[in-house]
C-alpha positions, 0 to 999 in steps of 0.5 A: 123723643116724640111723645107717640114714640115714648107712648108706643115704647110705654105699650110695648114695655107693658107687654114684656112685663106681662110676658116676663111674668108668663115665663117667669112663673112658668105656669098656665095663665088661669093659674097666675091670674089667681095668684094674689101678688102677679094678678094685680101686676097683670091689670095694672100693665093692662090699665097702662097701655089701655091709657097710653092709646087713650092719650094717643087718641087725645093728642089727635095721632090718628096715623099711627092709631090707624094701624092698630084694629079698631076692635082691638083699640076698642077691646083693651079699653073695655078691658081697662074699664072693666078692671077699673070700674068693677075689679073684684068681678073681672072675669078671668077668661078675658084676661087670658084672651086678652093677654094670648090673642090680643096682646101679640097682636098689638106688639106686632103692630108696635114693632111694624112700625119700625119707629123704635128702631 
């Protein structure tokens, strides 16, 4: 298995996680994003694939990053910065937005791809 295929299985897995815990916990995001156990859970998988488009970014695969959005490559890693630079402050409305608008987007674009399959 390539390398950009084992990186865009990692992201994919990483927002199943974060949607199982959606659904597991059945409750609105605001209130799982202040669960003590789930939050960390939540910003590690977004760390997680924060880093797996950085190393597709450092092994030069501007092809496939070519179909993601720049302001949504852009965006999950100002997020994986903020996480990780400043944790205690992160500003839970852009975990939610993150988490609703930018992380279907980015699975769709995954599962475009058909290089999963």
């Amino acid at each position: 298995m390539s390398k950009k295929i084992h990186r865009l299985q990692t992201i994919k897995s990483c927002i199943e996680d974060i949607e199982f815990i959606l659904d597991k916990k059945n409750l609105k995001i605001t209130q799982i994003l202040e669960d003590k156990l789930v939050k960390p859970a939540i910003r590690m998988n977004l760390v997680r694939i924060a880093e797996q488009f950085s190393k597709l970014k450092d092994e030069n695969e501007f092809t496939t990053l070519e179909h993601f959005s720049n302001e949504d490559l852009r965006g999950i890693s100002s997020v994986r910065n903020y996480i990780a630079h400043d944790y205690d402050s992160v500003d839970d409305e852009i975990i939610e937005d993150v988490i609703r608008t930018n992380l279907p987007k980015l699975k769709d674009t995954i599962n475009s791809l058909k290089i999963l399959n």
